[in-house]
VMD Tcl script that builds the backbone (N, CA, C; Angstrom):
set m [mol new atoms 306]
animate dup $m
set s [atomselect $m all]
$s set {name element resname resid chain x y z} {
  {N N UNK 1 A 93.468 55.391 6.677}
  {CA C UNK 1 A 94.090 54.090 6.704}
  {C C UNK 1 A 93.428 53.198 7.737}
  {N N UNK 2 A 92.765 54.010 8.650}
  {CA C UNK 2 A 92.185 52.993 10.177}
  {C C UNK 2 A 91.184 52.723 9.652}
  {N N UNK 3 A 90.150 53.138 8.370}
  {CA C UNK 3 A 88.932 52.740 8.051}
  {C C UNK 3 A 89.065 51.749 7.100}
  {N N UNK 4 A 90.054 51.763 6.490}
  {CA C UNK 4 A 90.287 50.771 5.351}
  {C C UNK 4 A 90.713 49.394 6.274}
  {N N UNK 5 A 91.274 49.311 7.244}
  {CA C UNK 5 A 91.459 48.251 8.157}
  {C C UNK 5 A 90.739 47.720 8.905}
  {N N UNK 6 A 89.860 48.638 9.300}
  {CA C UNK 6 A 88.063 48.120 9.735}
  {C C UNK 6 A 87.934 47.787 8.490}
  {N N UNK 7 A 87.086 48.508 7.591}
  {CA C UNK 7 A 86.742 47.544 6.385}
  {C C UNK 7 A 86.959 46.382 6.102}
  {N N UNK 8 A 88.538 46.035 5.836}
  {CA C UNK 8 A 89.271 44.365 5.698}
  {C C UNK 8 A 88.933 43.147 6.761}
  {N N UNK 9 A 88.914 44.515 7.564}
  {CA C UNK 9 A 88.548 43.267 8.814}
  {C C UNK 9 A 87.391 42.667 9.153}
  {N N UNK 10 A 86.473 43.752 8.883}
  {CA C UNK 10 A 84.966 43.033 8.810}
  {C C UNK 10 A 84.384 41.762 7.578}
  {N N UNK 11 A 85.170 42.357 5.935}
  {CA C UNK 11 A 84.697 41.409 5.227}
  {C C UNK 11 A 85.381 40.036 5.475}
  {N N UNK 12 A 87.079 39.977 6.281}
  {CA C UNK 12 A 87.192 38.899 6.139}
  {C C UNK 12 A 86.850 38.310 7.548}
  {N N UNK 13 A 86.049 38.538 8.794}
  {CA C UNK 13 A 85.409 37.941 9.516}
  {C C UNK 13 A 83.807 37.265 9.211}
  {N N UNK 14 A 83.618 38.523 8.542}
  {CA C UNK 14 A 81.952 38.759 8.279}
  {C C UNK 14 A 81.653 37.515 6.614}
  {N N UNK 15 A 82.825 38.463 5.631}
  {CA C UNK 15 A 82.535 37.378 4.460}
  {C C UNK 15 A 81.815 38.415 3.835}
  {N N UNK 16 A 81.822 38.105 2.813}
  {CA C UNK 16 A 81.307 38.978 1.532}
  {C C UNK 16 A 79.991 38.686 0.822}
  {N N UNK 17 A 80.194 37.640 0.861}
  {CA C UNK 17 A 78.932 36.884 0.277}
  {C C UNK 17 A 77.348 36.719 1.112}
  {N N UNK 18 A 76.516 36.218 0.371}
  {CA C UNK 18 A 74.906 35.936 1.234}
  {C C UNK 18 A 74.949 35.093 2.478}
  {N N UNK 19 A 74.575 34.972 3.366}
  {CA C UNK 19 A 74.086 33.606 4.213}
  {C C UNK 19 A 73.826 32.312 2.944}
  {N N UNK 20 A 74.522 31.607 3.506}
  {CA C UNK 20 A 74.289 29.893 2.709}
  {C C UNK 20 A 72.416 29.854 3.073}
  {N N UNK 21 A 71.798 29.490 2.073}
  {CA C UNK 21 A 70.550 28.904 2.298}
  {C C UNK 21 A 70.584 27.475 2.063}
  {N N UNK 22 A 68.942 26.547 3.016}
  {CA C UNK 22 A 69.481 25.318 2.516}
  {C C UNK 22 A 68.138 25.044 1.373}
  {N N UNK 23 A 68.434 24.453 0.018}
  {CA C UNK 23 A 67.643 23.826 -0.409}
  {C C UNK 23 A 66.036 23.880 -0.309}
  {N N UNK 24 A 65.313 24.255 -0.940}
  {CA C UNK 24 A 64.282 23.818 -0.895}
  {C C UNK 24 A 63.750 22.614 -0.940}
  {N N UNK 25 A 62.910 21.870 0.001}
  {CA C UNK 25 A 62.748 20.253 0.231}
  {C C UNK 25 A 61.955 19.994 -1.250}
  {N N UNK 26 A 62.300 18.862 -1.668}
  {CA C UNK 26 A 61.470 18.391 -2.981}
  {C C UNK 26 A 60.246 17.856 -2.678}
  {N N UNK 27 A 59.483 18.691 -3.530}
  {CA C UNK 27 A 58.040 17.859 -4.418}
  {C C UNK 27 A 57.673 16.750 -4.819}
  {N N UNK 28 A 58.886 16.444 -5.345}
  {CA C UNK 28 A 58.932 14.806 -6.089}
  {C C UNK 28 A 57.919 13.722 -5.141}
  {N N UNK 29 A 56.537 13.138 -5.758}
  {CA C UNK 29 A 56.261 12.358 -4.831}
  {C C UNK 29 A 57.018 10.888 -4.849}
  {N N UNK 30 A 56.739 10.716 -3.669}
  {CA C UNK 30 A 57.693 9.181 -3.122}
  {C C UNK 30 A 56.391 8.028 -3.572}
  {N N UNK 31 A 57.432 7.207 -4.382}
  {CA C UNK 31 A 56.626 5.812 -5.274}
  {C C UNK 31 A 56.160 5.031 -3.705}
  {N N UNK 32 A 54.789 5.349 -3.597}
  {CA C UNK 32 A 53.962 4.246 -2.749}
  {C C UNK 32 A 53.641 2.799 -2.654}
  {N N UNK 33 A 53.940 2.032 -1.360}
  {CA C UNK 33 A 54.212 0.900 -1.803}
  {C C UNK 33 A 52.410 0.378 -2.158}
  {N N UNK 34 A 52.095 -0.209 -2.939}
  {CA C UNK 34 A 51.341 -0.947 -4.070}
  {C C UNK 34 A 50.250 -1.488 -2.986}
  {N N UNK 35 A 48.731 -1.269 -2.597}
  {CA C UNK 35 A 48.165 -1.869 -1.660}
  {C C UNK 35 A 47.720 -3.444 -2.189}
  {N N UNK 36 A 47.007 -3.726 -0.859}
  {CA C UNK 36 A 46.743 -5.335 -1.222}
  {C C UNK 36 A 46.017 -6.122 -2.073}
  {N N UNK 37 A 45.315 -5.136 -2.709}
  {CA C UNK 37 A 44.602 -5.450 -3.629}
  {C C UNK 37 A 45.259 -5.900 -5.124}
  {N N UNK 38 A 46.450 -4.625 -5.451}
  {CA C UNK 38 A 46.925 -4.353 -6.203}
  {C C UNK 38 A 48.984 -5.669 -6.412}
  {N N UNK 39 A 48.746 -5.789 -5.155}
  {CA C UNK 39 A 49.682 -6.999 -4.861}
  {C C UNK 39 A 49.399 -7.977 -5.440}
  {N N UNK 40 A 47.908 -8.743 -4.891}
  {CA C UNK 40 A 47.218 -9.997 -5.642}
  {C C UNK 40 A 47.626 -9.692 -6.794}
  {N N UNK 41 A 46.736 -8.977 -7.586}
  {CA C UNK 41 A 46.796 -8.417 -8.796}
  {C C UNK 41 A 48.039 -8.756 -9.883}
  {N N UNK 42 A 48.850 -8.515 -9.427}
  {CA C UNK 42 A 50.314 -8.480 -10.072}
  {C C UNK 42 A 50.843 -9.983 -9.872}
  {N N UNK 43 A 50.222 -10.572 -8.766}
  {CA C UNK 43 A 50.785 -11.821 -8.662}
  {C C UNK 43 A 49.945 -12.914 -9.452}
  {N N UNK 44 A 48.915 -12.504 -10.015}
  {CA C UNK 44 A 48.306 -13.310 -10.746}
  {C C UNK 44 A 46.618 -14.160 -10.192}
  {N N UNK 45 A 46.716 -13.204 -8.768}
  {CA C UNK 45 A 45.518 -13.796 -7.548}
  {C C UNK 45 A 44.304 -13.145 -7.667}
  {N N UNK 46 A 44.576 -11.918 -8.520}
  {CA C UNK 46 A 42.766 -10.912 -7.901}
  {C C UNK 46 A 41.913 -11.961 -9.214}
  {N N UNK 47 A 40.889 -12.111 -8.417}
  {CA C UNK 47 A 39.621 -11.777 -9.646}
  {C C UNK 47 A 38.185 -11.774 -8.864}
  {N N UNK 48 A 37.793 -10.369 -9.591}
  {CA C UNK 48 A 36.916 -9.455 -9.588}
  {C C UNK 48 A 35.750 -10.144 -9.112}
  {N N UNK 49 A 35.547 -11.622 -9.460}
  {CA C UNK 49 A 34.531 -12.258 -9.112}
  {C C UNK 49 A 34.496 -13.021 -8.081}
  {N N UNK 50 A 35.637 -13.530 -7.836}
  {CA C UNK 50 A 35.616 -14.393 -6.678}
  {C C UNK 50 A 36.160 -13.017 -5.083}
  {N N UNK 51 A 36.876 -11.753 -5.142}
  {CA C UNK 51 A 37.647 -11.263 -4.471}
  {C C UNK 51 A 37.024 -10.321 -4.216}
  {N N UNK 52 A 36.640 -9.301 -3.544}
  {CA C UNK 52 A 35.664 -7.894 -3.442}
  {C C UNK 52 A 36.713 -7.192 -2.664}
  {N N UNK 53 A 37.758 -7.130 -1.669}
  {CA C UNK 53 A 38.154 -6.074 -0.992}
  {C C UNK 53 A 39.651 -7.331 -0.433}
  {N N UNK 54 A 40.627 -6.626 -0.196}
  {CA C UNK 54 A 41.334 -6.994 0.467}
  {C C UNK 54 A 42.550 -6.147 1.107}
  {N N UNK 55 A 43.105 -6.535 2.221}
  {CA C UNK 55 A 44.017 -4.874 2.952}
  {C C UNK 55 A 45.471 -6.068 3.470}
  {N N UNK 56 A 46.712 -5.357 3.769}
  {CA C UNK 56 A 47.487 -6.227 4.637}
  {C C UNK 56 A 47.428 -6.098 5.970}
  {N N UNK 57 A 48.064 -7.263 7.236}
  {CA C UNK 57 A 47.090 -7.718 8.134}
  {C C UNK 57 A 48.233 -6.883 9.070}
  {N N UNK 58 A 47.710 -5.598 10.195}
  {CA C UNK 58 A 48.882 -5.346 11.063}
  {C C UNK 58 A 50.052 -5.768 11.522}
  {N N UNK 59 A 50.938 -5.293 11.580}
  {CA C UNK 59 A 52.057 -5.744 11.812}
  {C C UNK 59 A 52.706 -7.035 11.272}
  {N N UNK 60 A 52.211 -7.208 10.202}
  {CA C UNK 60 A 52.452 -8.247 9.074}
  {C C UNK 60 A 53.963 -7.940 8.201}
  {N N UNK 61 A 54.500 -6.551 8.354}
  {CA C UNK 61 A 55.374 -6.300 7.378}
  {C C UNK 61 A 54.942 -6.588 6.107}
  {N N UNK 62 A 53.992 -6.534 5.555}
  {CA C UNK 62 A 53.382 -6.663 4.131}
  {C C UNK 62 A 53.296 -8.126 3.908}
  {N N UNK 63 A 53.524 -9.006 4.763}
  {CA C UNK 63 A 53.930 -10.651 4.116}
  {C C UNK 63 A 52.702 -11.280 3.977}
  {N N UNK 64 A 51.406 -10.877 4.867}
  {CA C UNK 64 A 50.102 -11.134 5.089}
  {C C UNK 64 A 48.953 -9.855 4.457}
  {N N UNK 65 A 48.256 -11.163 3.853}
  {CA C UNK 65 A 47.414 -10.506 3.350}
  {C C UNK 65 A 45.796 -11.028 3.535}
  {N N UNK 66 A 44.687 -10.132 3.971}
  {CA C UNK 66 A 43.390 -10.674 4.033}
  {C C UNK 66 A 42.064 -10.349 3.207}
  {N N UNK 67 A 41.695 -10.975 2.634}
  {CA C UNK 67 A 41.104 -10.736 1.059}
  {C C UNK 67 A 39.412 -11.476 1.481}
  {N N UNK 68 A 38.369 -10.798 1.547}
  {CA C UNK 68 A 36.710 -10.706 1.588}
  {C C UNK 68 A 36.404 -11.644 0.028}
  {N N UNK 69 A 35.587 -12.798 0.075}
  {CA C UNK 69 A 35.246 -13.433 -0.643}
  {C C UNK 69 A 33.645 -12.719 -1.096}
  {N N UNK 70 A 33.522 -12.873 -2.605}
  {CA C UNK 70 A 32.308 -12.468 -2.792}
  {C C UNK 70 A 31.222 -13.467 -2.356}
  {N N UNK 71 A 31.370 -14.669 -2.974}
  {CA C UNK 71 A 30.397 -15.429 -3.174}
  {C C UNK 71 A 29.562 -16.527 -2.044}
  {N N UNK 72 A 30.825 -16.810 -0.708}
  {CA C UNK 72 A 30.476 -17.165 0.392}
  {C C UNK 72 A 31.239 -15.760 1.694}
  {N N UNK 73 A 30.654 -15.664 2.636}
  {CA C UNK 73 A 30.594 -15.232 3.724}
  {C C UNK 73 A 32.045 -15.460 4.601}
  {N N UNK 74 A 33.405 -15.656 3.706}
  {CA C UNK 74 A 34.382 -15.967 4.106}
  {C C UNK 74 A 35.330 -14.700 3.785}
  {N N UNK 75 A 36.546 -14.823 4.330}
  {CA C UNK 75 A 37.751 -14.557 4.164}
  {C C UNK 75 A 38.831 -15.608 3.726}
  {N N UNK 76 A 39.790 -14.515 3.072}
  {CA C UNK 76 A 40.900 -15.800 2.709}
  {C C UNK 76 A 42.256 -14.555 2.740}
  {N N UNK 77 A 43.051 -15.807 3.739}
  {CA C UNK 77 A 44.273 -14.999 3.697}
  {C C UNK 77 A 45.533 -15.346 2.758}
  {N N UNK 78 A 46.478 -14.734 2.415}
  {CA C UNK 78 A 47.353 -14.992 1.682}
  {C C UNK 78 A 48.927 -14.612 2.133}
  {N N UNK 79 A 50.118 -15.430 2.383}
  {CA C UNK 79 A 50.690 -15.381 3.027}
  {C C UNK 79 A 52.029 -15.475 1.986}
  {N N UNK 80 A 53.191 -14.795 2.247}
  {CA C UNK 80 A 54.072 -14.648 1.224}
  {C C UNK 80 A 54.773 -15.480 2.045}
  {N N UNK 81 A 55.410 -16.230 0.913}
  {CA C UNK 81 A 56.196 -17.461 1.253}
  {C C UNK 81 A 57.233 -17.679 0.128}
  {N N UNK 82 A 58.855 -18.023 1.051}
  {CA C UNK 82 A 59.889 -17.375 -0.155}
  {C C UNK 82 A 60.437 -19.018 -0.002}
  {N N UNK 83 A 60.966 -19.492 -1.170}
  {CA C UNK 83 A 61.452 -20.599 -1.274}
  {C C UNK 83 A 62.694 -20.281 -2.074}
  {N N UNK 84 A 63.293 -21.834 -2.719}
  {CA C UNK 84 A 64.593 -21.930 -2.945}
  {C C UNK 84 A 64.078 -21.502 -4.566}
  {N N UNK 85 A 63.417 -21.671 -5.183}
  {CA C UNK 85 A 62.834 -21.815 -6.510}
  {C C UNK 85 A 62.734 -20.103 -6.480}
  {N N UNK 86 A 61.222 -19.678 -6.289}
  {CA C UNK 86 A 60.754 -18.698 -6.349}
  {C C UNK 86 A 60.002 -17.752 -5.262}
  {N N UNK 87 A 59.716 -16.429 -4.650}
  {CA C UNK 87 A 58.897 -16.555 -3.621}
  {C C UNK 87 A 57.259 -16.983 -4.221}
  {N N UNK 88 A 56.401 -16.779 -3.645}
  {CA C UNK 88 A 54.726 -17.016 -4.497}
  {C C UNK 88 A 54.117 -16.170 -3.155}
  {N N UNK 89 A 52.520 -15.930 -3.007}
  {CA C UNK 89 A 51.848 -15.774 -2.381}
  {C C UNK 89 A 51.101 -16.635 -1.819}
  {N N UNK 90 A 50.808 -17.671 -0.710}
  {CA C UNK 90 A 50.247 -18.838 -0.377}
  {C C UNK 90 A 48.410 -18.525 -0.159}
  {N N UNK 91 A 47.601 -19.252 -0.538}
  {CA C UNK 91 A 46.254 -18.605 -0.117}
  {C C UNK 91 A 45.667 -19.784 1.111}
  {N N UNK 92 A 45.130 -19.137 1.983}
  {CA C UNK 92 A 44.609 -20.325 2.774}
  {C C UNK 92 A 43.400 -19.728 3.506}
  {N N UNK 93 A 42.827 -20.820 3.917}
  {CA C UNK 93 A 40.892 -20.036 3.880}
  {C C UNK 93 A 40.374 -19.724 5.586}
  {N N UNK 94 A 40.116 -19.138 5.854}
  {CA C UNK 94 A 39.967 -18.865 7.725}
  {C C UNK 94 A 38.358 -18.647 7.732}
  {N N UNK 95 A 38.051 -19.224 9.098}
  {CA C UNK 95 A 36.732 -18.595 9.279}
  {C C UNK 95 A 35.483 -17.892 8.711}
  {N N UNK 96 A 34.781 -18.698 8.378}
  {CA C UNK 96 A 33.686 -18.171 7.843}
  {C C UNK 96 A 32.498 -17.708 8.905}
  {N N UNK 97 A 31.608 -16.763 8.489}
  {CA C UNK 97 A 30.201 -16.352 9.443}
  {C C UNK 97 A 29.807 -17.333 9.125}
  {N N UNK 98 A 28.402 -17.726 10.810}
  {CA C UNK 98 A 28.618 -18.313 10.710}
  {C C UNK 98 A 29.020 -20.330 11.170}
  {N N UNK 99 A 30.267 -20.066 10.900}
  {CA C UNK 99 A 31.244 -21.300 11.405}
  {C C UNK 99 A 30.373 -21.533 13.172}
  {N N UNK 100 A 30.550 -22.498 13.309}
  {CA C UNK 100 A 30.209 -23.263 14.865}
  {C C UNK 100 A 31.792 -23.505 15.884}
  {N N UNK 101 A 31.966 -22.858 16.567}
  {CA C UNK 101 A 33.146 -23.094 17.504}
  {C C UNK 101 A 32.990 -24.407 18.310}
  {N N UNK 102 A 33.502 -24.898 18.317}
  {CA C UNK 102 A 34.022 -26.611 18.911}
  {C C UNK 102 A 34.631 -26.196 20.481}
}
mol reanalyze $m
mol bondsrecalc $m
mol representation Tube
mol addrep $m
Protein backbone atom coordinates (compact mmCIF):
# COMPACT_ATOMS: atom_id res chain seq x y z
CA UNK A 1 0.00 0.00 0.00
CA UNK A 2 3.18 2.47 0.82
CA UNK A 3 4.35 1.81 -2.83
CA UNK A 4 1.20 2.44 -4.46
CA UNK A 5 1.24 5.91 -2.58
CA UNK A 6 4.72 6.71 -3.72
CA UNK A 7 3.62 5.81 -7.07
CA UNK A 8 0.41 8.39 -6.94
CA UNK A 9 2.47 10.71 -5.61
CA UNK A 10 5.14 10.93 -8.00
CA UNK A 11 2.81 10.88 -11.18
CA UNK A 12 0.74 13.53 -9.74
CA UNK A 13 3.81 15.84 -8.86
CA UNK A 14 5.96 14.59 -11.69
CA UNK A 15 2.90 14.21 -14.40
CA UNK A 16 2.57 11.53 -16.71
CA UNK A 17 3.08 12.90 -19.78
CA UNK A 18 6.45 14.17 -22.02
CA UNK A 19 8.17 17.55 -21.24
CA UNK A 20 6.11 20.27 -23.35
CA UNK A 21 8.46 21.00 -26.37
CA UNK A 22 8.41 24.35 -28.06
CA UNK A 23 7.69 24.46 -31.76
CA UNK A 24 9.98 24.27 -34.26
CA UNK A 25 10.82 27.98 -35.62
CA UNK A 26 9.41 28.31 -39.27
CA UNK A 27 11.04 28.19 -42.65
CA UNK A 28 8.54 30.24 -44.22
CA UNK A 29 10.64 33.00 -45.86
CA UNK A 30 9.67 36.60 -44.78
CA UNK A 31 8.30 38.74 -48.05
CA UNK A 32 11.37 41.24 -48.52
CA UNK A 33 10.81 44.67 -48.78
CA UNK A 34 11.17 45.39 -52.80
CA UNK A 35 14.75 47.25 -53.48
CA UNK A 36 15.13 50.58 -55.21
CA UNK A 37 15.33 49.67 -58.30
CA UNK A 38 12.36 47.58 -58.23
CA UNK A 39 10.30 50.53 -56.37
CA UNK A 40 10.90 52.92 -59.47
CA UNK A 41 9.82 50.16 -61.42
CA UNK A 42 6.37 49.66 -60.05
CA UNK A 43 5.91 53.28 -59.85
CA UNK A 44 6.18 53.75 -63.37
CA UNK A 45 10.04 55.56 -63.11
CA UNK A 46 12.73 52.81 -64.20
CA UNK A 47 13.88 52.86 -67.72
CA UNK A 48 16.62 50.79 -68.68
CA UNK A 49 17.94 53.54 -70.79
CA UNK A 50 17.95 56.50 -69.09
CA UNK A 51 18.55 54.60 -65.24
CA UNK A 52 21.59 51.99 -64.73
CA UNK A 53 21.62 51.38 -60.83
CA UNK A 54 19.79 52.82 -58.07
CA UNK A 55 19.77 51.95 -53.93
CA UNK A 56 17.73 53.88 -50.96
CA UNK A 57 19.66 56.71 -49.28
CA UNK A 58 20.66 55.80 -45.33
CA UNK A 59 18.56 56.47 -42.89
CA UNK A 60 15.97 57.57 -45.34
CA UNK A 61 13.29 55.08 -44.00
CA UNK A 62 12.81 54.04 -47.65
CA UNK A 63 11.28 57.64 -48.59
CA UNK A 64 14.64 58.50 -50.55
CA UNK A 65 15.86 57.20 -53.28
CA UNK A 66 19.28 57.66 -55.46
CA UNK A 67 19.28 56.46 -59.02
CA UNK A 68 22.95 56.67 -61.47
CA UNK A 69 22.01 58.20 -64.84
CA UNK A 70 23.27 56.42 -67.92
CA UNK A 71 23.69 58.94 -70.37
CA UNK A 72 25.23 62.03 -68.41
CA UNK A 73 27.62 61.69 -65.40
CA UNK A 74 24.74 62.51 -62.93
CA UNK A 75 22.59 61.25 -60.26
CA UNK A 76 18.99 61.74 -59.64
CA UNK A 77 17.22 61.43 -56.52
CA UNK A 78 13.69 60.56 -55.92
CA UNK A 79 11.82 61.47 -52.96
CA UNK A 80 8.38 60.03 -51.79
CA UNK A 81 6.00 62.58 -51.31
CA UNK A 82 2.38 61.89 -49.88
CA UNK A 83 -0.35 64.33 -50.68
CA UNK A 84 -4.09 64.82 -50.24
CA UNK A 85 -4.80 63.21 -53.81
CA UNK A 86 -2.26 60.46 -54.03
CA UNK A 87 1.35 59.68 -52.65
CA UNK A 88 3.89 59.74 -56.10
CA UNK A 89 7.67 59.52 -56.09
CA UNK A 90 9.22 63.15 -56.72
CA UNK A 91 12.48 63.07 -59.04
CA UNK A 92 14.95 65.86 -58.66
CA UNK A 93 18.51 66.08 -60.20
CA UNK A 94 21.79 66.65 -57.75
CA UNK A 95 25.24 67.08 -58.68
CA UNK A 96 26.84 66.09 -61.50
CA UNK A 97 30.94 65.14 -62.06
CA UNK A 98 32.35 67.46 -62.83
CA UNK A 99 29.92 70.45 -61.62
CA UNK A 100 32.19 73.70 -60.53
CA UNK A 101 31.53 74.66 -56.75
CA UNK A 102 30.71 78.43 -56.34
Amino acid sequence: MKSITIVLLCFLTLGCGSRDTLPAPSTKDINPLPDAMVTLSNAGLWNENELSGAEFLENSDRSMIVANLTSVPCRMVFSYVKTSNHPYWMPSQIACEGDEKD
